[in-house]
LODOMI-969577 format. One record per residue (C-alpha): residue in one letter; x, y, z. Coordinates in pm, whole numbers, padded with zeros to 5 digits, always signed. Example, Ala and Ser with C-alpha at 12.3 -4.5 7.8 and 13.67 -1.06 7.14 Angstrom:
BEGIN
a+01230-00450+00780;s+01367-00106+00714;
//
This chain:
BEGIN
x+03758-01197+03519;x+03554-01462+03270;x+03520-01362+02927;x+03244-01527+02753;x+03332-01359+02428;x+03635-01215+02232;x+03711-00902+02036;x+03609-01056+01691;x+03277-01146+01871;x+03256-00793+01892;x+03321-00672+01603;x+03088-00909+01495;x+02796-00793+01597;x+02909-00426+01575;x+02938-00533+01185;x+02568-00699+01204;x+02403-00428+01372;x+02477-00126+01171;x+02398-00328+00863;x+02061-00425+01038;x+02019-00069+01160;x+02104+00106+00845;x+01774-00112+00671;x+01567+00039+00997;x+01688+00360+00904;x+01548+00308+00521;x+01218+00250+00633;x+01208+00524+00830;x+00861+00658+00995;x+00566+00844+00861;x+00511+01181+01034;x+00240+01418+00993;x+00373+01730+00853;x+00068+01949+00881;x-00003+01866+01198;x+00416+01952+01302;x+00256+02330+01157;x-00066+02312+01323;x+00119+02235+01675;x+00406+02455+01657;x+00202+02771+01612;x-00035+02657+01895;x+00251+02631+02155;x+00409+02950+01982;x+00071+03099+02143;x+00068+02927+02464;x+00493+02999+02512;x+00406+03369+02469;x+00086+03388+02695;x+00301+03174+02965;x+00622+03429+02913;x+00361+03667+03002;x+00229+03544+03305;x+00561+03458+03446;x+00688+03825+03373;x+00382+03971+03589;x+00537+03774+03911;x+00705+03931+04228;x+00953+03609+04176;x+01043+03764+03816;x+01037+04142+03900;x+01255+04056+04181;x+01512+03842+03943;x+01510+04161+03661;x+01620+04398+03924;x+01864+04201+04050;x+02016+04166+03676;x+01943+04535+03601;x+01629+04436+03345;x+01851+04178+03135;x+01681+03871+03253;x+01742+03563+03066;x+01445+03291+03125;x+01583+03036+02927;x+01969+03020+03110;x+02005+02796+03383;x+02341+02978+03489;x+02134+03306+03578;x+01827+03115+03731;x+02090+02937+03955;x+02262+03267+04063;x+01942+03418+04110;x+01812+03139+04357;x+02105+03015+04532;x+02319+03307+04542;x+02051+03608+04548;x+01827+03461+04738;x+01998+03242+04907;x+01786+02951+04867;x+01954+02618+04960;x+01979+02386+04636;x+01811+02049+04709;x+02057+01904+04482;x+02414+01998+04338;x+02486+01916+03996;x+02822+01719+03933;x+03018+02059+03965;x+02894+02098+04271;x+02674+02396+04160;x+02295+02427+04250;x+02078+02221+04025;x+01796+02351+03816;x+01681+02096+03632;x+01289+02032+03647;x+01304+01795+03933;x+01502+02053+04152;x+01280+02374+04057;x+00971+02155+04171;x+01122+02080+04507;x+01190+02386+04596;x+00794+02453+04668;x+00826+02784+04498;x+00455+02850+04252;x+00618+03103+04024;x+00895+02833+03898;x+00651+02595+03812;x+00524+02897+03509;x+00853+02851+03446;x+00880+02466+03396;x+00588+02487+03165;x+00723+02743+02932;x+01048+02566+02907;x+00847+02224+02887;x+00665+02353+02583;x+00978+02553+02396;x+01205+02207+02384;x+00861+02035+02230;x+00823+02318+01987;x+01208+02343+01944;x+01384+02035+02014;x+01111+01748+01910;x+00847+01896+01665;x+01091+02116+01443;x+01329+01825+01434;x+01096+01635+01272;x+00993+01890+01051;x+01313+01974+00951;x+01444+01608+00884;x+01121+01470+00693;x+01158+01349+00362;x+00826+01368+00182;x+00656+01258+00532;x+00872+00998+00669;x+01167+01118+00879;x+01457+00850+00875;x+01621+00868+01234;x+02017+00761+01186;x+02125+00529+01425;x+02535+00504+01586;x+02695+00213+01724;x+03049+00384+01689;x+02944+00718+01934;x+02921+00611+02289;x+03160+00498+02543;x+02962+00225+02677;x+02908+00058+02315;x+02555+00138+02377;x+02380+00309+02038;x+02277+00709+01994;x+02029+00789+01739;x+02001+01173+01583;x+01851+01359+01281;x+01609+01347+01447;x+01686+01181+01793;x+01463+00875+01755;x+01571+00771+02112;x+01453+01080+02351;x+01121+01119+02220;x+00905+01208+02534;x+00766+00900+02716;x+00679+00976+03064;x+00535+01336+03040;x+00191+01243+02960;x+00166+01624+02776;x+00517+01591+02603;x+00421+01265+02500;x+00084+01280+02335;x+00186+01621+02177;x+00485+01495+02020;x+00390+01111+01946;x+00080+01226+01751;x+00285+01352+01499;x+00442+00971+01371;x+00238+00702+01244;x+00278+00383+01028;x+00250+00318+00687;x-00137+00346+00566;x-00269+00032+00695;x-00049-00081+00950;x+00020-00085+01309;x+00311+00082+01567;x+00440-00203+01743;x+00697-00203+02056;x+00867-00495+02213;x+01036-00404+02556;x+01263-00621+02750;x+01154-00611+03135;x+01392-00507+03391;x+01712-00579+03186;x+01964-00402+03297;x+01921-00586+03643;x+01894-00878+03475;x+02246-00857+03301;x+02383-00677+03634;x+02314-01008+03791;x+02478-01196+03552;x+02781-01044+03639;x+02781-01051+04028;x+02582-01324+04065;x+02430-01251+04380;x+02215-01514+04535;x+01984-01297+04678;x+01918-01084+04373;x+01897-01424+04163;x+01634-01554+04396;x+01404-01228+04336;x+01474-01302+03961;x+01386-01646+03903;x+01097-01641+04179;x+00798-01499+04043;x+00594-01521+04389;x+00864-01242+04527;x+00911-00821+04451;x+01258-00670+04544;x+01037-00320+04502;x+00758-00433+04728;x+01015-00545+04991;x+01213-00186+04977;x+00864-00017+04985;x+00803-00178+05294;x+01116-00124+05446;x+01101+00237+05366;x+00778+00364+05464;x+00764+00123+05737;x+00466-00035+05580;x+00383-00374+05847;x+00144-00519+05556;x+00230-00416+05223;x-00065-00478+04910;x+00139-00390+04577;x-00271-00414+04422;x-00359-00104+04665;x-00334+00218+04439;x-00145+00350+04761;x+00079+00079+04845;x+00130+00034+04427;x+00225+00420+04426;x+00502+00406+04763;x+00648+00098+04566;x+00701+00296+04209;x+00836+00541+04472;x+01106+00244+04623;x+01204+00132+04276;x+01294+00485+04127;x+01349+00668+04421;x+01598+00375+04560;x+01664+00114+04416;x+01752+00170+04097;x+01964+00479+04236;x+02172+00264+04450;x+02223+00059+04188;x+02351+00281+03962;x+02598+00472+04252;x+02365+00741+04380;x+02379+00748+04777;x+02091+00770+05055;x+02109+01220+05079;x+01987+01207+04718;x+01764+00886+04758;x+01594+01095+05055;x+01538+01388+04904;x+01340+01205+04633;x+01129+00955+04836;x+01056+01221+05086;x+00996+01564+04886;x+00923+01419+04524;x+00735+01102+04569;x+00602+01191+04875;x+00530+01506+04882;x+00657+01637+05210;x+00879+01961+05296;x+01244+01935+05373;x+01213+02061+05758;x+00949+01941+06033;x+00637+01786+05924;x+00306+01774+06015;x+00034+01523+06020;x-00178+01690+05702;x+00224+01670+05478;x+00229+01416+05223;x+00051+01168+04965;x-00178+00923+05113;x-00038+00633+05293;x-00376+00442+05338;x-00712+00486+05491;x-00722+00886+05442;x-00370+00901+05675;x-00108+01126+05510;x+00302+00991+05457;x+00386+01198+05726;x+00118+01101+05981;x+00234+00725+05903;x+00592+00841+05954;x+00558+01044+06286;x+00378+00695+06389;x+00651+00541+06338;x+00907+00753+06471;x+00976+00978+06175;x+00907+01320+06259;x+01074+01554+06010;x+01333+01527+05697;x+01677+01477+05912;x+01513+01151+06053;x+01432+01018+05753;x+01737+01081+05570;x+01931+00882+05897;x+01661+00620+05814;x+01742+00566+05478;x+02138+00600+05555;x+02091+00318+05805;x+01829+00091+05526;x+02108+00190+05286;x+02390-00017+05483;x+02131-00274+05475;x+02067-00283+05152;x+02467-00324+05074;x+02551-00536+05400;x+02308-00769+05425;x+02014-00777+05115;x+02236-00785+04807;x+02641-00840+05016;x+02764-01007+04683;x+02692-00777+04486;x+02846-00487+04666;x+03179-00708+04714;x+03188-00777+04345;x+03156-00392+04257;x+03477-00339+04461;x+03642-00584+04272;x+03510-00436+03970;x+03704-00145+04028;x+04008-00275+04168;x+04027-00458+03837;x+03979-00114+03674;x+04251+00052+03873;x+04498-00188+03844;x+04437-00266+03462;x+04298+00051+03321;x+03994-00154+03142;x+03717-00314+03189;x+03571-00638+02948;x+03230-00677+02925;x+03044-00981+02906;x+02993-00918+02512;x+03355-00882+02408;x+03393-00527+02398;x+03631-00340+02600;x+03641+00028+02804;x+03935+00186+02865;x+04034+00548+02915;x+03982+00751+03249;x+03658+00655+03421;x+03484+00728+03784;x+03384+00440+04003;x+03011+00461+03932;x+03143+00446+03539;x+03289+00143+03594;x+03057-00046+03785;x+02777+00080+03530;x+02939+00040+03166;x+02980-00313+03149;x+02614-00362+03268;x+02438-00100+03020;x+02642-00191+02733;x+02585-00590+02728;x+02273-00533+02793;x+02211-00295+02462;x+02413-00586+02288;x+02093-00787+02428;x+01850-00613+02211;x+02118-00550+01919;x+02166-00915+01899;x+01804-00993+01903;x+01753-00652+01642;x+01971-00856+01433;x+01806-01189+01420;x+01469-01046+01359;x+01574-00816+01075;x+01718-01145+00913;x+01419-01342+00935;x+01227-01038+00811;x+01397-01036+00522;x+01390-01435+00490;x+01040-01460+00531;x+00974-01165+00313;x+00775-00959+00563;x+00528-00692+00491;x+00640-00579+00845;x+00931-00398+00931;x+01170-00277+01174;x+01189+00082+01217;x+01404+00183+01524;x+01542+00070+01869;x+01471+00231+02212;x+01751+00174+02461;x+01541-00171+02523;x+01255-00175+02291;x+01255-00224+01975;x+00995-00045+01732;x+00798-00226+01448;x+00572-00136+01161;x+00358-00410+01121;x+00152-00497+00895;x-00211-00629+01064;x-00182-00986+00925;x+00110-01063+01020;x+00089-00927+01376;x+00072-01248+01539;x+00384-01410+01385;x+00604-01096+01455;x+00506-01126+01838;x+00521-01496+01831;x+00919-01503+01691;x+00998-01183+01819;x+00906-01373+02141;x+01110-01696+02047;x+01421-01429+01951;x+01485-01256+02259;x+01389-01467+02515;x+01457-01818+02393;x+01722-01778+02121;x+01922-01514+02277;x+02020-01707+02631;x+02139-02050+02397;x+02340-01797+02201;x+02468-01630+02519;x+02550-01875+02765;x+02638-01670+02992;x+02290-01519+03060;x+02193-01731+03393;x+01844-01514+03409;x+01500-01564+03238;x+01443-01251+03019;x+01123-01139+02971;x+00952-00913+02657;x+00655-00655+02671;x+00466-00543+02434;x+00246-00216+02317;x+00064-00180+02029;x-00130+00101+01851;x-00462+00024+01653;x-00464+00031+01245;x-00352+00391+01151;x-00329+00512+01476;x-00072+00761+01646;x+00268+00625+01804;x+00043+00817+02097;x-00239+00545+02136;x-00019+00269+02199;x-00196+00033+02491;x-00063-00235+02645;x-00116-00606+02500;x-00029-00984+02625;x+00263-01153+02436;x+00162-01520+02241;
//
């Protein structure tokens, strides 16, 4: 395999970033301690009136005689027993020990009204527990001052704790505006994020090189997603604009793609296109099942259409678009993840792009994803790196804060606004691929930013110079 970079590279950066990283975690973030009060006694309120709700249910009274009145709401060992073994419900989806699952996903799937009580009260305890007390706990006279590891994860990716600045709640709209409304920037300033788009693929490609995925990269006119969407739902003239069409796609791209890409196989991809995104039952279906397609017509009257009259016929459909996908749509790429882990098997390693090296027992689906997650964190370290230099050259009244698996997080002050976005710009998508010449993609930056003195909460969306 060709190494574009050495050990010392490595180290290198490694060195760099926690120096950079360190002067992020200085800075820190201003959180609003009476509010962190104010909110934990409201959910205290709303956990206990849920708790009671819940504990009126037929589901519940059925589950406390079953564990002679010593339910435990919170353990997911005795929820699972109670379901799967009890009741014998059939899990939707195993966990890696090959027990029933009962994460949120999996307790939603299983169509069951009293569970969802239960999703809610759990929701709300890990915002009152895990997020909101974390801050509270680790402020320091209203900024907390996340640490952040480069020395923690296998993949050489980094981990932030104390608090964890990295799992803050993003795509729970509730989660996320109750928890994000606690941090803010310094009086006068602006919460600033700049996101690289789709990297992971990105630096995937780089490393298979697979024509067809390098076409849908460099071509702006097409959409991989779009395309799957299509093929999916069987979709003769797809409109990504449609709110409908924009929807199945989201539903393609988490549901599928990115699944498959990361080793997940077409029972699991099923089960989510079918039950989560589209909102149909596991058995027989009937024309009213479903989210709408288009023109008032439910998923499942589109499907039964087309051929696709209950869950077992889908899941052969998407078995059979899955051998496509492999076979035919991306065939490089497949062959060059079984010679990713021959090379593992026969050498006990795998060398990333970056310089850095895994080693140590790991599954297939490790070693196809490790090198691709960790060089592309080095991405965003490298780039973390240059802009906390020229920050410091420059003499900015803007700062860097923290890093988000691809984002990174600024405080900025107003005036300078336009310069941080212009060489923040320049940094990771310019400066990065000359220093990197292996990077044979364009890379691409987003951006959201919240108003003067507003909450991490109102971020919105904004157009990069």
């Amino acid at each position: 395999m060709k190494i574009e970079a050495t050990s010392l590279d490595a180290y290198r950066l490694m060195h760099d970033g926690v120096l950079a990283l360190a002067r992020a975690e200085r800075a820190g973030i201003r959180c609003d301690v009476d509010y962190l009060q104010e909110q934990q006694a409201y959910l205290t309120k709303k956990i206990d009136r849920g708790e009671r709700k819940f504990k009126n249910t037929k589901l519940f009274r059925h589950w406390e005689h079953t564990t002679h009145g010593m339910v435990n709401v919170h353990s997911d060992k005795q929820l699972a027993t109670f379901l799967y073994k009890t009741k014998k419900i059939k899990p939707p989806r195993l966990t890696t020990s090959g027990q029933g699952s009962t994460d949120e996903e999996t307790l939603k799937d299983l169509g069951i009204p009293e569970l969802l009580d239960l999703i809610q009260i759990r929701k709300l305890m890990k915002i009152r527990d895990t997020y909101l007390e974390s801050f509270r706990r680790e402020q320091v006279n209203g900024y907390i001052h996340p640490f952040f590891n480069l020395h923690l994860v296998r993949t050489f990716r980094s981990s932030a704790d104390r608090p964890n600045f990295q799992n803050i709640p993003k795509r729970d709209k509730e989660s996320m505006l109750l928890t994000r409304r606690a941090l803010f920037p310094r009086p006068g300033h602006q919460l600033l994020e700049i996101d690289y788009s789709g990297l992971e693929v990105k630096i995937a490609a780089c490393y298979h090189e697979d024509p067809n995925m390098l076409k849908y990269i460099h071509d702006p006119t097409t959409d991989m997603h779009a395309d799957m969407a299509s093929q999916i739902f069987k979709i003769d003239h797809f409109d990504k604009n449609s709110p409908e069409h924009s929807y199945l796609r989201a539903a393609a791209k988490n549901g599928f793609v990115f699944p498959e890409f990361y080793g997940d196989y077409f029972g699991n991809c099923a089960q989510a296109l079918a039950c989560r995104w589209g909102g149909l039952p596991h058995d027989k279906w009937t024309y009213d099942k479903g989210v709408i397609v288009e023109d008032k017509r439910t998923l499942a009257k589109h499907l039964i259409g087309k051929g696709i009259h209950n869950f077992g016929m889908f899941q052969n459909h998407i078995q059979d678009i899955e051998a496509d996908f492999w076979n035919n749509r991306f065939p490089d790429y497949a062959k060059w993840k079984e010679r990713w882990w021959a090379e593992y098997q026969r050498t006990g390693s795998i060398k990333m792009k970056t310089g850095f090296e895994c080693s140590g027992v790991m599954g297939r689906n490790d070693c196809i994803n490790y090198p691709v997650q960790g060089a592309a964190f080095h991405c965003l370290l490298w780039s973390f790196i240059q802009l906390d230099r020229i920050s410091q050259e420059q003499k900015w009244r803007s700062r860097l804060i923290g890093q988000i698996h691809d984002a990174i997080v600024f405080d900025v002050h107003p005036d300078e606004l336009q310069t941080v976005l212009r060489i923040a710009q320049r940094v990771t998508c310019e400066d990065l691929p000359k220093a990197w010449k292996w990077i044979n993609v364009p890379l691409e930056v987003d951006a959201e930013i919240c108003d003067v003195d507003a909450s991490w909460a109102d971020k919105k969306k904004m157009a990069m110079p």
